[in-house]
C-alpha positions in Angstrom: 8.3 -13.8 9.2 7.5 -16.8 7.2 7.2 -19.0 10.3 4.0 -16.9 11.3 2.7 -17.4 8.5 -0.1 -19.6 7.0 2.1 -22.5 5.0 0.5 -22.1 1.5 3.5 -23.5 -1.0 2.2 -22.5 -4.3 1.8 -18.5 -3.0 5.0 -18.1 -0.8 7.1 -19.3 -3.7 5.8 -17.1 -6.0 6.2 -14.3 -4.2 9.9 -14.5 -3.3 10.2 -15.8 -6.9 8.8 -12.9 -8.2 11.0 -10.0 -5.9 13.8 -12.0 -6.3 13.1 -11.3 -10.7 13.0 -7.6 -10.3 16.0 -7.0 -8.5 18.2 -9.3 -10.3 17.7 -8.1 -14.1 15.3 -11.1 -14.9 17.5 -13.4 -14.7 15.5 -17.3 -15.6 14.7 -19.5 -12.8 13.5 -22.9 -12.6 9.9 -21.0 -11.0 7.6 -19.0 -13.0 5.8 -15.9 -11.7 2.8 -18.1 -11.6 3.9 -20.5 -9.1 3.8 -23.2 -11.4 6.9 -25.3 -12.4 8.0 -24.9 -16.5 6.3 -26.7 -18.9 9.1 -29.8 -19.8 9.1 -28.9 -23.7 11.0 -25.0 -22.4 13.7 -27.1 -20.7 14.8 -29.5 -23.2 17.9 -28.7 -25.5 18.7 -25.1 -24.1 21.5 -23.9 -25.9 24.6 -24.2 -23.2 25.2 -20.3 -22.5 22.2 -20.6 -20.1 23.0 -24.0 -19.3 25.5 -25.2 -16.7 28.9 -24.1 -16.8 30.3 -27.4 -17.6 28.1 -28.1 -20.8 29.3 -24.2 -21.5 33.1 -24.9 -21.3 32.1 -28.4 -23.2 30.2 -26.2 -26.1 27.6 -28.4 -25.8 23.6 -28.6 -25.1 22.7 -28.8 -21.8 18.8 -29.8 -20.3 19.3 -27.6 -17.4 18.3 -30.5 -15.2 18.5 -30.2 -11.4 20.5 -31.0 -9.4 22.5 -32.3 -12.3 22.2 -32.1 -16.1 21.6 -35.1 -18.2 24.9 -35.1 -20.0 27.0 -34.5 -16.8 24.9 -37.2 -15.1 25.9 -39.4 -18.2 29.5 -38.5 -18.3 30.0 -38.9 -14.9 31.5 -34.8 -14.2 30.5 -32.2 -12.0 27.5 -30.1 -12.8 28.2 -26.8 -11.7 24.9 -23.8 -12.2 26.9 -21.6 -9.8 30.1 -19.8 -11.6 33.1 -22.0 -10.7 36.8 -20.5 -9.8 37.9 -22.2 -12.7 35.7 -19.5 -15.2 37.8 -17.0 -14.4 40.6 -17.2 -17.0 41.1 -18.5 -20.2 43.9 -20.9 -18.7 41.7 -22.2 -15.4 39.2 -23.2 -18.7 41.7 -25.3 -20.7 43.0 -27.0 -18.0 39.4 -27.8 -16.8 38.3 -28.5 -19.9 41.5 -31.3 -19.5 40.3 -32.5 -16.7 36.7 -32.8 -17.8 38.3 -34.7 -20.8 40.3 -36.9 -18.3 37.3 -37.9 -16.3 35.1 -38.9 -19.5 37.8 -40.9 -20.3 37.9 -42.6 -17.1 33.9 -43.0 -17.4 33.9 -44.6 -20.7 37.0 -47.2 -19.4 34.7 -48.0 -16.6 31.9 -48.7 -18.9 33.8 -51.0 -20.7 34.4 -52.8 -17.7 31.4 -53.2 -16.7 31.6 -50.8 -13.2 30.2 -47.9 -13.9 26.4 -48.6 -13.6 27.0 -50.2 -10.2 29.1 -47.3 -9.1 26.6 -45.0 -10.0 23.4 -46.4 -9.0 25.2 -45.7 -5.4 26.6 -42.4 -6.5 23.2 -40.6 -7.8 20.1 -40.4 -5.9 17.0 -38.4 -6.3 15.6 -36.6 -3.5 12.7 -38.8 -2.5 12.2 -38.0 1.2 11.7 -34.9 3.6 15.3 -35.1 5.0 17.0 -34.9 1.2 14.7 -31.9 0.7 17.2 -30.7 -2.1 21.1 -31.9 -3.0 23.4 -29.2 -3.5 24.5 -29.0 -7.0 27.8 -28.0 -6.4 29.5 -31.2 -5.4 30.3 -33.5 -7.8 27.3 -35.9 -8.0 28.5 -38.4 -10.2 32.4 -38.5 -8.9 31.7 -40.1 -5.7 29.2 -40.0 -2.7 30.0 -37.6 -0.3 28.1 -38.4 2.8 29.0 -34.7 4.2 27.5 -33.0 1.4 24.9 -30.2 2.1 21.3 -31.0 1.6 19.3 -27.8 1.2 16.5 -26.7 2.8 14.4 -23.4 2.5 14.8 -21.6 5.7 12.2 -20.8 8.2 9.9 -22.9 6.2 8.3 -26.5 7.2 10.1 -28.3 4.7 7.1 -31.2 4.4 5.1 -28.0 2.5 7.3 -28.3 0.0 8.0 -32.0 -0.8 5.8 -32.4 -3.7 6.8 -29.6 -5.4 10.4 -30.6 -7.0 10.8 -27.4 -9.8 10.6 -24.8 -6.9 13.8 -27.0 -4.8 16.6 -25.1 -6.6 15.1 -21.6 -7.1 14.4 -21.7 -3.6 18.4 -22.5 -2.6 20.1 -19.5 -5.3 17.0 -16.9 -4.6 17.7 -17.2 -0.5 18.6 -14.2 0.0 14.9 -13.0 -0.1 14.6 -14.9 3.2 17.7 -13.5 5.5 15.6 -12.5 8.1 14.5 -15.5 8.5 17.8 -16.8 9.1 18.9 -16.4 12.7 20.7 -13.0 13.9 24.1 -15.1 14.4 24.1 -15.9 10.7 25.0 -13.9 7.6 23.4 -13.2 4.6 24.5 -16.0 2.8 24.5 -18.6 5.0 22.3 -21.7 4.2 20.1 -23.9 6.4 20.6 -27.5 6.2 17.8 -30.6 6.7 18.7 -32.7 9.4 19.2 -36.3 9.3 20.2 -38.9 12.3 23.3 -40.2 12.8 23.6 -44.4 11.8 23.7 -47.0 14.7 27.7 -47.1 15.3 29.0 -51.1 15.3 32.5 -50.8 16.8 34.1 -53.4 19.3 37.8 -52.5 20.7 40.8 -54.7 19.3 40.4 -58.6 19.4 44.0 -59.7 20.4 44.3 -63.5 18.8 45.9 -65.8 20.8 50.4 -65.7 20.7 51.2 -68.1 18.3 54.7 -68.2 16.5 54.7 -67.9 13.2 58.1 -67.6 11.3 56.3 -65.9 8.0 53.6 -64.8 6.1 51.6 -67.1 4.5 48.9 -66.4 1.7 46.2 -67.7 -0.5 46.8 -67.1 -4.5 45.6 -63.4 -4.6 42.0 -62.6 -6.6 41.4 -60.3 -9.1 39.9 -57.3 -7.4 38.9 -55.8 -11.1 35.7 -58.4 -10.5 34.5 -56.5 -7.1 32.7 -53.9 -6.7 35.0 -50.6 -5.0 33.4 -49.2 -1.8 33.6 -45.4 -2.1 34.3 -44.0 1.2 31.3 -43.1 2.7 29.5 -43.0 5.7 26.1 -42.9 6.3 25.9 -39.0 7.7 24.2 -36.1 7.1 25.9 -33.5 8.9 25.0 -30.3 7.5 22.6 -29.5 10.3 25.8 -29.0 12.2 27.1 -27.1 9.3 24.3 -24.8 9.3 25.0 -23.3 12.8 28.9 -22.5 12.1 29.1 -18.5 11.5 31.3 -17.8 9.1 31.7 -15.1 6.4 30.5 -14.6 2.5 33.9 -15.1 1.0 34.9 -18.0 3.1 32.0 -19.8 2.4 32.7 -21.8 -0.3 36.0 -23.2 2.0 34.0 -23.9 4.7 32.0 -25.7 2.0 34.9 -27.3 0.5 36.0 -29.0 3.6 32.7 -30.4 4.4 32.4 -32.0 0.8 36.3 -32.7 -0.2 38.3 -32.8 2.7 36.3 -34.6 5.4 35.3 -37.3 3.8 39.3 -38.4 3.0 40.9 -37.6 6.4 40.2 -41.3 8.1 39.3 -43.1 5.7 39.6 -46.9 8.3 37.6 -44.9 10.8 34.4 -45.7 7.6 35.3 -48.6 7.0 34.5 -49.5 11.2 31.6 -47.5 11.3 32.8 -44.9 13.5 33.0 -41.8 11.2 29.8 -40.7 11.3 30.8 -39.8 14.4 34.1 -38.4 14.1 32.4 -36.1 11.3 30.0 -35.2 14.0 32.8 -34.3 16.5 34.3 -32.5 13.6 31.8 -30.4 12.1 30.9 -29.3 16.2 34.6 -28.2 16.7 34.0 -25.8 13.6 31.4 -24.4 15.6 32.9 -23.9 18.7 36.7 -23.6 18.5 38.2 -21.1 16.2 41.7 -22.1 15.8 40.2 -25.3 14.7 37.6 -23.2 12.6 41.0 -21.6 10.5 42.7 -24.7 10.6 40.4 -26.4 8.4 39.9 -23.3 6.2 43.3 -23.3 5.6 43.2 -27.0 4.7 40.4 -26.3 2.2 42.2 -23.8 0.3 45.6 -26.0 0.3 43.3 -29.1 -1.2 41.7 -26.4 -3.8 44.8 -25.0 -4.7 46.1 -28.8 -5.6 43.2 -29.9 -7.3 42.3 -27.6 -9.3 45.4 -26.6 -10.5 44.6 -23.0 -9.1 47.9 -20.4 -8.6 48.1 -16.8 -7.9 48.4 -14.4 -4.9 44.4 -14.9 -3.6 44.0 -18.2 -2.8 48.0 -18.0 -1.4 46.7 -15.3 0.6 43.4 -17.6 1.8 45.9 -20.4 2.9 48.0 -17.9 5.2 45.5 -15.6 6.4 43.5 -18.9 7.6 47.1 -20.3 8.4 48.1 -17.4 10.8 44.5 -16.5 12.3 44.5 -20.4 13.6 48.1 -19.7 15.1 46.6 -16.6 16.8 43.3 -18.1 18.0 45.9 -20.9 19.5 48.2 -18.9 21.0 45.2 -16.7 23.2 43.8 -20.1 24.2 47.3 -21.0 25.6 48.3 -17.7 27.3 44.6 -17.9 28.7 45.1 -21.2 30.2 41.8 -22.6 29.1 39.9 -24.8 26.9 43.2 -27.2 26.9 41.0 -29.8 25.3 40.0 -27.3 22.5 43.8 -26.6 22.0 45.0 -30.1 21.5 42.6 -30.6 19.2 43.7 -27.7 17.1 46.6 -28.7 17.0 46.1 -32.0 16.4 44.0 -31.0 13.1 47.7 -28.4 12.0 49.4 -31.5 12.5 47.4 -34.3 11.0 45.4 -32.5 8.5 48.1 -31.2 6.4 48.9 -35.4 5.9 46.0 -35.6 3.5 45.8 -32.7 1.4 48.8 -30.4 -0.1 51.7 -31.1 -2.8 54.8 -31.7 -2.2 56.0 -28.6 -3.0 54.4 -26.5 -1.5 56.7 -23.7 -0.7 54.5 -21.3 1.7 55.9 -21.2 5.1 54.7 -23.2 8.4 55.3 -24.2 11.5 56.7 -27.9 11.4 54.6 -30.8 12.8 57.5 -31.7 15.6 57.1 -28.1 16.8 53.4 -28.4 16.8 53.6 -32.2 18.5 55.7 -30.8 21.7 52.9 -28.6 22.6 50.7 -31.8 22.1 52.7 -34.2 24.5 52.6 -31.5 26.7 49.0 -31.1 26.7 48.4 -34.7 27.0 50.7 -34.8 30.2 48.9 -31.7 31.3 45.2 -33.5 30.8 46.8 -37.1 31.7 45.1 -38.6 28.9 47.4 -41.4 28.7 45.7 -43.2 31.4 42.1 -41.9 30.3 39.1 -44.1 29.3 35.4 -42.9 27.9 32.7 -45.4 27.5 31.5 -46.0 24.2 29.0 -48.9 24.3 29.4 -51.6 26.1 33.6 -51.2 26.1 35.9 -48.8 27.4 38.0 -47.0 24.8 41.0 -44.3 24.9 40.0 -41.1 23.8 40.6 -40.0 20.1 42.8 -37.6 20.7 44.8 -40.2 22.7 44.8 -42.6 19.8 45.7 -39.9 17.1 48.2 -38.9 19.1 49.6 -42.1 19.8 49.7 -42.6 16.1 51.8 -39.4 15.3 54.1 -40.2 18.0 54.9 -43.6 17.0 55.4 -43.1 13.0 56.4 -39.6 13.8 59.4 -40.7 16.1 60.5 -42.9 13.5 60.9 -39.7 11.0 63.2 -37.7 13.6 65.3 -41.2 14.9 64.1 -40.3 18.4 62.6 -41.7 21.2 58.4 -42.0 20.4 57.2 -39.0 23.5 55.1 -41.9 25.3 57.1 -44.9 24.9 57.1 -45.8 28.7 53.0 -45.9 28.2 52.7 -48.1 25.2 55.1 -50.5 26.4 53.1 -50.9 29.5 50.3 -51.2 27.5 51.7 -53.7 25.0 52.4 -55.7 28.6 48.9 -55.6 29.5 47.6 -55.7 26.4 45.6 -52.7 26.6 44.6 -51.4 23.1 45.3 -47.6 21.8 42.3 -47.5 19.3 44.8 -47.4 16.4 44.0 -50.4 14.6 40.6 -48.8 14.0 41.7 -45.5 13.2 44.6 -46.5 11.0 44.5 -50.0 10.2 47.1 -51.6 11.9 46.9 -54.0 15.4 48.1 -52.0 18.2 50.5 -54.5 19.2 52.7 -54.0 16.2 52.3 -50.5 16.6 53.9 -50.6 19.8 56.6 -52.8 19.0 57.3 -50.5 16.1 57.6 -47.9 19.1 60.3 -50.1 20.6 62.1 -50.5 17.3 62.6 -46.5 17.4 63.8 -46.6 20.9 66.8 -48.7 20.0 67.7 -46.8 17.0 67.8 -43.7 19.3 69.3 -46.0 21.5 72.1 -47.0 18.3 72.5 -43.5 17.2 73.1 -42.2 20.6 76.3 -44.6 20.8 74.2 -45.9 24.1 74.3 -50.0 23.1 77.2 -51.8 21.9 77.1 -54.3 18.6 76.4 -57.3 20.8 73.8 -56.0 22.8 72.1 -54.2 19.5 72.0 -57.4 18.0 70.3 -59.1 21.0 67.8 -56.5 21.0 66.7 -56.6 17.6 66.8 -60.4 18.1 64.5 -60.2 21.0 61.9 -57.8 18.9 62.3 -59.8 16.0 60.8 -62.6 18.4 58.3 -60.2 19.6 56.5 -59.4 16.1 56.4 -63.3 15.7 54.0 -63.3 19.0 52.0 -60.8 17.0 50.7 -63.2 14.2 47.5 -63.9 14.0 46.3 -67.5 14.9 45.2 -68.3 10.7 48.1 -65.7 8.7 46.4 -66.7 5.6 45.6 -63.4 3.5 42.4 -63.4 1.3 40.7 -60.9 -0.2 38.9 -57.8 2.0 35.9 -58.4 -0.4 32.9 -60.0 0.9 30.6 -61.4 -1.9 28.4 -58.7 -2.5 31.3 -56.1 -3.1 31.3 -54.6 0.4 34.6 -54.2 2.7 35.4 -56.7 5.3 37.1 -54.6 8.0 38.4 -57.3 9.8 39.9 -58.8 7.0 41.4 -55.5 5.5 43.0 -54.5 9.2 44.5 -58.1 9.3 46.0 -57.7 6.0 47.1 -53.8 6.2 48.5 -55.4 10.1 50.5 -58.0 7.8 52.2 -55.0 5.6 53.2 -52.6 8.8 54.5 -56.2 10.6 56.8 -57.1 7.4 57.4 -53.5 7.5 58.5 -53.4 11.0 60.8 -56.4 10.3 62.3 -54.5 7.8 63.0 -51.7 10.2 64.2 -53.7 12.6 66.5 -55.5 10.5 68.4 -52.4 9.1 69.7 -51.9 12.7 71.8 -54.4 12.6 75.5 -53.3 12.1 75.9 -53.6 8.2 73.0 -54.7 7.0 72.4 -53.7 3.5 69.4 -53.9 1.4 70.8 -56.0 -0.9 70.9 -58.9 1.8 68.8 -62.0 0.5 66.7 -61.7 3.9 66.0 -57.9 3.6 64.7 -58.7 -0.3 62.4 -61.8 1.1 60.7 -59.4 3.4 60.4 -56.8 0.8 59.0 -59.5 -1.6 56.5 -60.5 0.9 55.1 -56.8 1.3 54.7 -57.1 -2.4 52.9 -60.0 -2.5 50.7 -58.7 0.6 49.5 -55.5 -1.6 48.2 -57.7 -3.8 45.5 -58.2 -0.8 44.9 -54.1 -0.3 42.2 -52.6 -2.7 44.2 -49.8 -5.2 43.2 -46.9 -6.8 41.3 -43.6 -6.5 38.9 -45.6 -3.5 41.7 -47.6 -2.0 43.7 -47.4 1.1 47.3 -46.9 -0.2 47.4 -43.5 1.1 47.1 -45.4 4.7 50.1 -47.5 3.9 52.3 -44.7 3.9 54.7 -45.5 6.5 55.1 -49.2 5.0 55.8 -48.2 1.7 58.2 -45.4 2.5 59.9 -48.2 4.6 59.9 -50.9 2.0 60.8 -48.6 -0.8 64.2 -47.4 0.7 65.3 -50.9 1.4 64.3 -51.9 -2.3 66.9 -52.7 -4.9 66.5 -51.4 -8.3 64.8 -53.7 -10.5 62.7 -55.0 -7.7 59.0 -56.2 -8.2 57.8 -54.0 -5.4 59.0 -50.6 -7.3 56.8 -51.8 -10.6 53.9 -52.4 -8.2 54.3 -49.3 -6.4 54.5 -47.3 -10.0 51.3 -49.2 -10.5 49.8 -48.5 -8.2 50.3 -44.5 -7.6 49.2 -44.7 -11.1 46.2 -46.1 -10.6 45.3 -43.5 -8.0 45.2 -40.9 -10.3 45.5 -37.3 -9.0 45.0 -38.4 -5.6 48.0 -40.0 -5.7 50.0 -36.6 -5.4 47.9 -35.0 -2.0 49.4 -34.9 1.0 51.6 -37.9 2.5 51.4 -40.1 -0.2 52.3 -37.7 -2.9 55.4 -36.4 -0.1 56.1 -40.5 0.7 57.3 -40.9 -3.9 59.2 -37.8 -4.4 61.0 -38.7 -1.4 61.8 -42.4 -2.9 62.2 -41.3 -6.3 64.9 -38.7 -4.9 66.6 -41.8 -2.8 66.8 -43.9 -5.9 68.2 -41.3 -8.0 71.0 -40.6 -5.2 71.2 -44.3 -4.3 70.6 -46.4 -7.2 73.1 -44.5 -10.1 76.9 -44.5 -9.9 78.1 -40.8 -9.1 79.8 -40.5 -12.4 81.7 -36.8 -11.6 84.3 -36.2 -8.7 82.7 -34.7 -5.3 84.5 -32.6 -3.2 85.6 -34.9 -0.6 84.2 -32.3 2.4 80.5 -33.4 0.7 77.5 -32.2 3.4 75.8 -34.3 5.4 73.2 -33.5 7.4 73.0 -36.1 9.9 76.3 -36.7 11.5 75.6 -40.3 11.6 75.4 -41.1 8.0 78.3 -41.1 5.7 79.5 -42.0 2.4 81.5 -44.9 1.5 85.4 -44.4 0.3 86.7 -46.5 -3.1 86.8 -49.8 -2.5 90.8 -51.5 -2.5 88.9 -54.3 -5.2 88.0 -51.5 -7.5 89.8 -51.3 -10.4 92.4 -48.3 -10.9 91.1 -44.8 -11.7 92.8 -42.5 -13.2 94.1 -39.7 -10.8 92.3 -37.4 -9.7 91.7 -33.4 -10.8 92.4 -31.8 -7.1 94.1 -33.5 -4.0 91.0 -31.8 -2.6 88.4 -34.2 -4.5 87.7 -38.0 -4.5 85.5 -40.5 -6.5 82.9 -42.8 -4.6 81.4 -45.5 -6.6 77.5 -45.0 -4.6 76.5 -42.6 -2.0 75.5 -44.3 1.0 73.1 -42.1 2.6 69.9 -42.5 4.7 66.3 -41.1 3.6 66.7 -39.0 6.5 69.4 -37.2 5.1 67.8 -36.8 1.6 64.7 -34.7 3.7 67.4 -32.8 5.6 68.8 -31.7 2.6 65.8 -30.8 0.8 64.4 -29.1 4.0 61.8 -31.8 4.2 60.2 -31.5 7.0 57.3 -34.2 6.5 55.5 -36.4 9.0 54.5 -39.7 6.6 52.2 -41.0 8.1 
């Protein structure tokens, strides 16, 4: 066993080096027989079919530099030595070689601009220290910093033995499987050990509430170019792969388990970075993928549904990885539950089914599930079951909810307003908004928890309205009343300004104060459509959808900016805008500027569901409809001919009749479509 061993670098490297040669059909490695690293003049301008598989697809000459190749380094794409999915058909090539194309595209732009040094002097660093012993060459280096990323390390081995030596890093990572018996019994064959590296200090405070001033509006500065700042790339400042290292998991679902870690977790909370907490929550995460199984499959699942999207890849396999990971975590769920054990493990699991599939997926994705209401009934009744409602856990000097307690609160709350029902824990958040007891939401999601929770009450009196349970009068005194209630919720100075500080970084206080400005205009807007014929083409519905325009001015876009957290606003906003409306340019802008990111999960969900409201609201129905026309919900209904109109010509069928515009609710347009989505 090499950890009875004498340490002597040079020799042990060799050695493995050397078996590892004569079983695999000499295949070149970055370590001669010798022990001693290539001579630089072999390793310059090798022609690309030993190179890495991007410079192959690119038909260009690669250096074979670790842990990325000059010219991908240059171009900003992923360096890939180990054969990628995409190499498997002539078809997965082209439309990599696309996206390649794409991306260099993209890279030059940025050049032009001016970004793209700055961006990747924080993208690409060399391993300098005993804890980044070796990157992994897998993820791409160049595309953005993924703070989960794995970071090699040669099992069983004192990794400080090897630090000088940089040519035997990589040989040491593909040749492992000359050291499995080093690896613990638990483990497989392939799996990889991980350096370890602490945790940063966590800075987090609970919610400030300002003092309750009345504002009547919003009231901004002229808005600042944000092409001058620098774009944080999420981040945090974590290496979990230790944790990584001790999940057991088998040889061909390792590269999901590895996808998750460097795609997926780094985009599920992406306010949480910007408050310093998710090293943290990556911690908590990466240990529930140790210990609980249903959340194991979950995230598997997750990973294939976020490969599939990406890379554009189809067929029966990785259908087949999405359901069999799909229906293992339903099974691992359902013994937990008829055990009657482990709740906590349970409501995180399904938590993850529920909240997960919000950032990753397109929105057609046709392979069956369970839907997120069913999931969230077995939630509330976990949370009852555990009474986290009233639950606090210390964290520093404060007093916080638990997470699950504040993710949950945040489904229920947006989620209620998908279904037009009554939010599951209503009672709790209005006693809290009383007391003014935070939920944790404004630094999981972004918004103050006091608009969340009158956003709550808003979707109490719709229930309340669709329920025929409040007459007009009342209604109206109601929605007056809130009305009043979101102007308590302004902060003392409503001026927005830019979330930039002057060195580039992200000011969380500022961005939270203006993402809180967007769900409060939002609310109003939600609010407002209660009112008994209230149309969106009202001066004071287009004022408030105006001002959310002019407050997105104030939230960073693109591929590293928070849209995808505005969800809920937008969808809002974009059913009550008129056609021709500045807010519809700016939204087209800005799912542009996102770029592929733009169509994952509730985002991509959030625009095919406007764009298939406009189509049905916005043009004239220019053929007859049968006048029995299906509606799901029994509460929306279409509008007759108006007397004013002028005369028609009769009609084909005493059976048909001719409406000028449907008047139908985005409810309705997901019921028909069996949309089942949570937009959150």
């Amino acid at each position: 066993m090499p950890s009875t061993k004498p340490t002597n670098a040079p020799v042990r490297v060799s050695a493995s080096a050397s078996s590892s040669s004569s079983s695999s059909s000499q295949k070149p490695t970055g370590v001669q027989k010798s022990g001693k690293p290539q001579e630089k003049g072999t390793k310059t301008h090798k022609r690309s079919r030993s190179g890495c598989y991007t410079c192959r697809l690119r038909r260009k000459k690669c250096d074979e530099g670790h842990p990325s190749c000059k010219a991908c380094t240059n171009l900003s794409v992923k360096c890939e030595y180990k054969r990628p999915m995409w190499w498997g058909s002539p078809e997965q090539r082209r439309m990599q070689k696309e996206r390649i194309k794409n991306k260099i595209k993209q890279t030059k732009t940025l050049e032009r601009s001016g970004q793209h040094d700055g961006l990747r002097a924080r993208v690409i660093t060399s391993p300098d220290s005993d804890s980044d012993f070796m990157q992994d060459y897998h993820r791409p280096l160049a595309e953005k910093w993924d703070a989960y990323g794995p970071h090699f390390s040669t099992p069983g081995f004192v990794p400080i033995t090897y630090s000088h030596y940089t040519p035997y890093e990589i040989d040491v990572r593909t040749e492992r499987q000359t050291f499995v018996n080093d690896v613990p019994l638990r483990h497989d064959s392939s799996t990889s050990t991980f350096s370890a590296m602490g945790p940063p200090a966590l800075h987090a405070t609970l919610p400030t509430f300002p003092p309750e001033e009345i504002f009547t509006g919003e009231f901004v500065n002229p808005p600042q170019a944000f092409e001058t700042a620098t774009f944080p790339e999420h981040s945090v400042g974590l290496a979990s792969s230790s944790l990584s290292a001790n999940i057991p998991v088998d040889d061909y679902d390792r590269p999901l388990l590895d996808h998750f870690i460097d795609n997926v977790l780094g985009m599920i909370f992406p306010i949480l970075e910007v408050h310093q907490r998710a090293s943290a929550r990556a911690q908590a995460i990466l240990q529930s993928l140790e210990t609980n199984k249903s959340y194991f499959h979950c995230c598997l699942s997750v990973a294939a549904i976020h490969l599939k999207t990406t890379t554009g890849l189809t067929g029966e396999q990785i259908d087949h990885d999405i359901m069999r990971h799909r229906y293992e975590a339903i099974s691992q769920l359902c013994q937990s539950l008829n055990s009657d054990r482990e709740h906590e493990q349970i409501l995180d699991a399904t938590l993850a089914m529920i909240f997960f599939h919000c950032s990753v997926g397109a929105p057609d994705d046709s392979l069956p599930d369970i839907p997120w209401s069913d999931h969230f009934q077995a939630v509330s009744n976990l949370v009852t079951k555990l009474d986290l409602t009233n639950a606090m856990i210390p964290y520093g000097a404060y007093m916080v909810p638990p997470f699950s307690m504040s993710l949950t609160s945040w489904i229920d709350i947006l989620g209620a307003t998908m279904l037009g029902r009554t939010p599951q824990f209503a009672h709790t958040y209005r006693t809290k908004h009383l007391s003014g007891t935070p939920s944790g939401l404004r630094e999981l999601m972004g918004c103050d928890d006091r608009v969340m929770y009158l956003i709550s009450e808003v979707a109490c009196l719709e229930s309340l309205k669709q329920e025929n349970r409040v007459d007009s009068m009342a209604l109206c005194t109601h929605v007056s009343d809130l009305g009043n209630q979101l102007d308590y919720t302004e902060p003392a100075d409503p001026v927005l300004e830019s979330p930039f500080s002057p060195n580039g970084s992200i000011r969380p206080e500022i961005l939270t104060k203006n993402m809180t400005a967007l769900f409060r205009l939002a609310a109003r807007i939600y609010l407002c459509s209660l009112v008994p014929g209230a149309d969106r083409s009202h001066t004071s519905t287009q004022n408030l959808v105006n001002g959310v325009t002019t407050a997105l001015s104030y939230i960073p876009a693109g591929m590293f900016g928070y849209d995808r957290s505005l969800v809920w606003p937008l969808l809002i906003t974009g059913v009550h805008s008129v056609p021709g409306s500045s807010f519809r340019q700016v939204l087209t802008d800005r799912t542009a500027a996102m770029g592929d990111h733009a169509d994952l999960g509730s985002y991509g969900r959030m625009y095919q569901l406007l764009t298939e409201y406009w189509r049905l609201t916005d043009d004239p129905a220019g053929q007859p409809i049968a006048s029995q026309c299906y509606i799901s919900d029994p509460n929306a209904t279409y509008a007759g001919p108006s007397s004013d109109l002028p005369m028609q010509p009769p009609l084909p069928s005493p059976g048909m009749r001719e409406i000028k515009r449907q008047q139908v609710h985005w409810r309705d347009v997901m019921n028909r479509n069996g949309w089942r989505f949570l937009l959150i």
